[in-house]
C-alpha positions as CSV (number, residue, x, y, z in Angstrom):
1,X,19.1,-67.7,-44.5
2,X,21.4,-68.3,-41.8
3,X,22.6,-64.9,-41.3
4,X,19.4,-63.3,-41.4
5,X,18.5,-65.5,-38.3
6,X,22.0,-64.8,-36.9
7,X,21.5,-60.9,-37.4
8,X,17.5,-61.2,-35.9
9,X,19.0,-63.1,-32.9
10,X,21.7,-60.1,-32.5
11,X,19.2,-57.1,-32.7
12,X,16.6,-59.3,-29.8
13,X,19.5,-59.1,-27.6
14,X,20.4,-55.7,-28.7
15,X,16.7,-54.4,-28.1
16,X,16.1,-56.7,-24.8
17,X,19.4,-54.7,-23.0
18,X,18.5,-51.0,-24.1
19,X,17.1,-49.2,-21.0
20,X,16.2,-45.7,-22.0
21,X,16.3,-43.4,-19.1
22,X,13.4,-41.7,-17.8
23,X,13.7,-38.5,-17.5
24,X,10.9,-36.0,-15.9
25,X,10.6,-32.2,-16.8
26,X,8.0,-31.4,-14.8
27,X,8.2,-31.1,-10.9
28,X,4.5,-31.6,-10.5
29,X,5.0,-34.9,-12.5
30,X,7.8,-35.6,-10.4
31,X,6.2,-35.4,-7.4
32,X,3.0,-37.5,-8.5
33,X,5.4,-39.8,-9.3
34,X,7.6,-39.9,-6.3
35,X,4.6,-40.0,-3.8
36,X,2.6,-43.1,-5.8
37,X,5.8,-45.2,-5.6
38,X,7.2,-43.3,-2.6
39,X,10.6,-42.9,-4.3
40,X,13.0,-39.6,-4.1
41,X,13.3,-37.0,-7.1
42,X,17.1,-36.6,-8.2
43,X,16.7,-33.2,-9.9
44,X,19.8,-32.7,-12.3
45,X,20.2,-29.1,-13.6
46,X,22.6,-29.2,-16.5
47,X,24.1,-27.7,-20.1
48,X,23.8,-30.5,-22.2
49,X,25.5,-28.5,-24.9
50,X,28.1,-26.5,-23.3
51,X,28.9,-27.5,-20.2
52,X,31.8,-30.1,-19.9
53,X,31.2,-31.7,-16.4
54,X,27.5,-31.9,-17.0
55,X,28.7,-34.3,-20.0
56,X,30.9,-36.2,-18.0
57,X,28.6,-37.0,-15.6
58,X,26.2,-38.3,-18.0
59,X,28.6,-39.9,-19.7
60,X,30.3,-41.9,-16.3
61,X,26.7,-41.8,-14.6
62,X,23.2,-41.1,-16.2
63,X,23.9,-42.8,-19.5
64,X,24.6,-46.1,-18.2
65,X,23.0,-49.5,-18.0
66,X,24.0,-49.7,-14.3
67,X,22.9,-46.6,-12.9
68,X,19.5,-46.8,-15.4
69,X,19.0,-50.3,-14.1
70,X,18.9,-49.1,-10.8
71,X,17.3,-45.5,-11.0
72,X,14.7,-46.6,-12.8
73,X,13.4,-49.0,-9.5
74,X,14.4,-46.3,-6.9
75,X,14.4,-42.7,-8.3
76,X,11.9,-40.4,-10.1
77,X,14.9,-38.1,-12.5
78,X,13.8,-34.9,-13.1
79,X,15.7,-32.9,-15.7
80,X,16.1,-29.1,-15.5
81,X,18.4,-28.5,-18.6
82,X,20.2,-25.4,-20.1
83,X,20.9,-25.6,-23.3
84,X,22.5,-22.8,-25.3
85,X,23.1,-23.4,-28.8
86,X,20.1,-22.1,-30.6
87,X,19.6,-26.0,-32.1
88,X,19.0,-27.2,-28.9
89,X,16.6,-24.5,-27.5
90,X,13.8,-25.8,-25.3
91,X,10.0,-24.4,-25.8
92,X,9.2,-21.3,-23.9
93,X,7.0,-23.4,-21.6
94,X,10.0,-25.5,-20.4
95,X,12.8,-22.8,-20.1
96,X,10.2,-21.3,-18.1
97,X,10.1,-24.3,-15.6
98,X,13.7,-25.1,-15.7
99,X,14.3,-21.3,-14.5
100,X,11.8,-21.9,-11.9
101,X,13.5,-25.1,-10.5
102,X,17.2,-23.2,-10.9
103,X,15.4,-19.9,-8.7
104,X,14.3,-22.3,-5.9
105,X,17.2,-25.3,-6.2
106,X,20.0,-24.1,-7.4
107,X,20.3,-20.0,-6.6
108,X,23.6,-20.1,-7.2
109,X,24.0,-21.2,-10.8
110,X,26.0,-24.3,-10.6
111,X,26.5,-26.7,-13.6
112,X,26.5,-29.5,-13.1
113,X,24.5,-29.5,-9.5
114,X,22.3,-32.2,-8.4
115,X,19.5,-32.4,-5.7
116,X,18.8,-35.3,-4.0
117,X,14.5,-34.5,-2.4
118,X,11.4,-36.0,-1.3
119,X,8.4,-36.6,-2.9
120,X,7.4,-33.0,-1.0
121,X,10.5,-30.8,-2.6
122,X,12.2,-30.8,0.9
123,X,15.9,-30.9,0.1
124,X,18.0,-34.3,1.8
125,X,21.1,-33.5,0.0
126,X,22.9,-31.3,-2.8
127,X,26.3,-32.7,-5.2
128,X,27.6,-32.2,-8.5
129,X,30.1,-33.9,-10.4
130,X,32.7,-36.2,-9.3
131,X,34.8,-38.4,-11.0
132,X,32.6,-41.4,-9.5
133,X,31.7,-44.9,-11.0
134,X,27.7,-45.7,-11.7
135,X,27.9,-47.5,-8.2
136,X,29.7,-44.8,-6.5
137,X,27.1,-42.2,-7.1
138,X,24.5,-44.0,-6.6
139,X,25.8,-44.6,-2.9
140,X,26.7,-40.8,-2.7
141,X,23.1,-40.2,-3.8
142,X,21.7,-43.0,-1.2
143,X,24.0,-41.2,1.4
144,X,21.8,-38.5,1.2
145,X,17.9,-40.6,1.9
146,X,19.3,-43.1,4.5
């Protein structure tokens, strides 16, 4: 009886520090929700499946608790991704829209390449990946509002 208490009081805790990141697709959604809680959009373009600094940076940045924690209370994330493995292929609909974003954002095709904008798709800033903690990114991303 003990242990089932024991491994019930381990997966509370486990559950109460999981913060899933919430990620838009949609610019129109990301600009509803940027002007409601007057935040700024941090569009990421990215190859989840093919491009190595794209995994780094969610790896050292996107993926944890810290930067979650803190995004989640002063960013609206937009996602444009770029998949390439037939596996991973996005709906028509959504390729559509990420190639939309990459034709007005990112022109040039950079991987990984992240723009930092208001709630209006003006432009404050533009980076990629650096080899950054959580809390250094964030203040290169703050940089970029202030």
């Amino acid at each position: 009886m003990r242990s089932y208490m024991l491994l019930l009081l381990f997966l509370l805790t486990s559950l109460g520090t999981v913060i899933a990141q919430d990620w838009q697709t949609d610019l129109n959604v990301a600009k509803d929700i940027a002007k409601t809680n007057e935040m700024p959009i941090i569009l990421v373009f990215q190859g989840s499946d093919w491009c190595a600094p794209c995994i780094k940076l969610d790896r050292a940045v996107w993926s944890t608790d810290k930067f979650k924690e803190y995004a989640d209370k002063h960013y609206v994330m937009l996602q444009a991704d770029f998949p390439r493995r037939k596996s991973n292929a996005l709906p028509k609909e959504q390729l559509n829209k990420n190639k939309a974003l990459a034709e007005k954002y990112n022109r040039q095709g950079i991987f990984p390449f992240v723009v930092v904008m208001n709630a209006e798709g003006e432009v404050y800033g533009e980076t990629s990946y650096k080899k950054l903690s959580p809390e250094q990114y964030i203040a290169e991303l703050n940089s970029f509002i202030e």
